[in-house]
N, C-alpha and C positions, 0 to 999 in steps of 0.2 A: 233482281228486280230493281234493287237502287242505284246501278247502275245504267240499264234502262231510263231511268228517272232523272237522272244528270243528264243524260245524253236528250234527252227532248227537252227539258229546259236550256241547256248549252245551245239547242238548232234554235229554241226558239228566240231565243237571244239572239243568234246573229241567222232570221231567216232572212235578209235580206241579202247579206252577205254569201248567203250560201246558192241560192236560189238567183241570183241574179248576178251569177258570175261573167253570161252570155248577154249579150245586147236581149234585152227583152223585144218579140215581135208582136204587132197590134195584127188583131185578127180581122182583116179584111172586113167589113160590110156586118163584124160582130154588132150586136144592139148595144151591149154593153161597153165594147171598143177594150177589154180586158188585155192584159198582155198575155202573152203566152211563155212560160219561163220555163226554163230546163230542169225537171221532175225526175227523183230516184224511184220512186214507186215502189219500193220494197223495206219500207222501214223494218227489217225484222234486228232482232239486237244483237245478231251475228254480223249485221253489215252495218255498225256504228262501234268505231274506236276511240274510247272517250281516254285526254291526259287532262292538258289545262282545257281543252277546246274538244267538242264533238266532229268526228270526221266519217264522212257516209264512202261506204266503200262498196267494192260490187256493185258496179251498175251496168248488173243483167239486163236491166229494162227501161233504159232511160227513154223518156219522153217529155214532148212539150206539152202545157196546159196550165191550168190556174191553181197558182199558189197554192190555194186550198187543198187538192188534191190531196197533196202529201201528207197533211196532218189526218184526210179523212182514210187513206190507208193505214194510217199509225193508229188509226184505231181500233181496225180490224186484230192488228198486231195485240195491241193492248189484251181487247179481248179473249184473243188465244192465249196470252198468259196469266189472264186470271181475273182481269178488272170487269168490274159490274159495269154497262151501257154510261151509266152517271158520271162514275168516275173516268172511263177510257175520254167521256166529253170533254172532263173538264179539263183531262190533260191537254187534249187536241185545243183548247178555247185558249192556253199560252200561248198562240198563235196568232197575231192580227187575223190574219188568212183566214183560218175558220173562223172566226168570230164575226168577220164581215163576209163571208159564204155566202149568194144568192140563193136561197130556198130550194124555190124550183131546178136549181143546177145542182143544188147537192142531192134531192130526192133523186132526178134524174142519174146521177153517178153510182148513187147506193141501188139502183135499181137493175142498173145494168153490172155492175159489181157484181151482185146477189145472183146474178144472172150467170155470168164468168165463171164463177166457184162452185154454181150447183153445179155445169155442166166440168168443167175439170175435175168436180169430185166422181161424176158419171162416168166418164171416162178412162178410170183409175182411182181403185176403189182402196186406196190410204184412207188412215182413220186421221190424219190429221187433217184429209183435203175435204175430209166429210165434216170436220170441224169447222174447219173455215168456211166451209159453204154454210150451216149452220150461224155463223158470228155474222156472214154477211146479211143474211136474209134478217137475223134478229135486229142489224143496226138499221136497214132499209127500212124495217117494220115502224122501230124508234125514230126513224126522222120522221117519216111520215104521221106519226104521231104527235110528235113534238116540232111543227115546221119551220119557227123562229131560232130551233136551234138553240 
């Protein structure tokens, strides 16, 4: 786990670096005019190789979206290995990103999240995908709860 813990303090040190390796694209006719930045989506801590600098590797699932994204999947991660809702926050809050999150776009995410992993756990009845469906729905439950974040 404490290497885990390098490794997100290392990204969040240089998320600007990492995250904004591609021209960032503005989202058309967005309200907010947000960029759109090229997303690993899979923080799990088999896909970060930490020496002096954190390095994200596998990327099964890259996509464009808002910064924040990725810290708010790191937290799902978190939670699978062990962090209580409070703490997996506060790690993701080393992040500009999530700490300036839009609300209602993060409740939005964790909704549809919770959504993704109940049905993959349906799907394919792994006790870990039933976990994660589990971690998602308990963080949607927590933002919702807490909506400043």
């Amino acid at each position: 786990m404490a290497g885990l813990r390098t490794a997100v303090l290392l990204l969040a040190d240089s998320e600007a670096t990492c995250v904004a390796q591609e021209r960032p694209l503005t989202r058309a006719g967005g309200a907010s005019g947000a960029a759109l930045l090229k997303l690993h989506t899979d923080l799990a801590p088999h896909n970060v190789l930490v020496d002096n600098r954190a390095h994200l590797i596998d990327w099964a699932w890259p996509t464009r979206g808002a910064a924040w994204i990725d810290p708010a999947v790191l937290v799902l991660r978190l939670l699978e290995a062990g962090h209580s809702l409070t703490s997996a926050d506060s790690v993701a809050r080393q992040f500009p990103s999530w700490r300036s999150a839009p609300g209602p776009a993060v409740q939005a995410f964790t909704a549809a999240n919770a959504a993704a992993w109940a049905e993959i756990a349906r799907a394919a009845s792994a006790p870990w995908k039933a976990a994660m469906a589990r971690h998602a729905r308990a963080f949607e439950t927590w933002v919702k709860t807490f909506p400043a974040k």
